[in-house]
N, C-alpha and C positions, 0 to 999 in steps of 0.2 A: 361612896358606894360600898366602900369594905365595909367599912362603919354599922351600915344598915344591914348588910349583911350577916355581921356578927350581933346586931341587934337582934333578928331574928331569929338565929343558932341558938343564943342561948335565951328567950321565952318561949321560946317551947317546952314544953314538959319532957319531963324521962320519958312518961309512956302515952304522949300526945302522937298520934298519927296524922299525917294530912298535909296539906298545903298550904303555908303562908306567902302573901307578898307584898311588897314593898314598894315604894315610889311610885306612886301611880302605875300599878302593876306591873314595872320592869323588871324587877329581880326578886327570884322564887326561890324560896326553900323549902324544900318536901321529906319529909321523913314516911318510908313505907315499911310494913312488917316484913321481912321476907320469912319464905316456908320455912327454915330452920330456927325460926323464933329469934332471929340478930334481928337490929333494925339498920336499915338502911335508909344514908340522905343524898339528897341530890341539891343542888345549888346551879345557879347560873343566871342569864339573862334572858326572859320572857318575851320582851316587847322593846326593843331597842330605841324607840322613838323619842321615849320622854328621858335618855341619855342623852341621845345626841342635840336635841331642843337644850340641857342644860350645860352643855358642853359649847353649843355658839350660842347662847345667854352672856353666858361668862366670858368669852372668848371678845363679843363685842363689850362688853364691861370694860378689860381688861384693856381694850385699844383706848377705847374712849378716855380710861384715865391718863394713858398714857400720851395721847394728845392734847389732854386739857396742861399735864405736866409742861411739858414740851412746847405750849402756847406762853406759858405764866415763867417760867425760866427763859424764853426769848424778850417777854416785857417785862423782864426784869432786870435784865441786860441792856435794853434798849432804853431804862430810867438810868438806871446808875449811868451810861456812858452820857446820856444829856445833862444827866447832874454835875458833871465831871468838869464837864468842855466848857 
């Protein structure tokens, strides 16, 4: 998410105004003129859904492998001790 973040900060132009965003529109970065001729950015989260969708994505990923682990290290134990005996 930084990442994309910082993706965004820098393809923008020097003197591009406007709205970009990112990840299926959850995180925005807007660059606006203000009256004294500075520019001013705004960054943040948009639309928080398509975070938290890849947050339990990954979340169940991350269980899964670690059950498949956790299965293949008990039958692996359970070979070596029948080979053993």
């Amino acid at each position: 998410m930084v990442v994309t973040l910082l993706a965004l900060m820098f393809s923008t132009g020097g003197d591009e105004v406007g709205a970009r965003t990112a990840f299926f529109g959850s995180m925005i970065f807007e660059t606006v003129e203000k009256d004294n001729g500075a520019t001013g950015i705004t960054t943040g989260v948009e639309n928080p859904v398509p975070l938290v969708v890849l947050f339990l994505v990954l979340t169940a990923v991350l269980v899964m492998i670690q059950a498949i682990y956790r299965g293949l290290k008990q039958r692996r134990e359970q070979l070596l001790n029948e080979s053993g005996s």
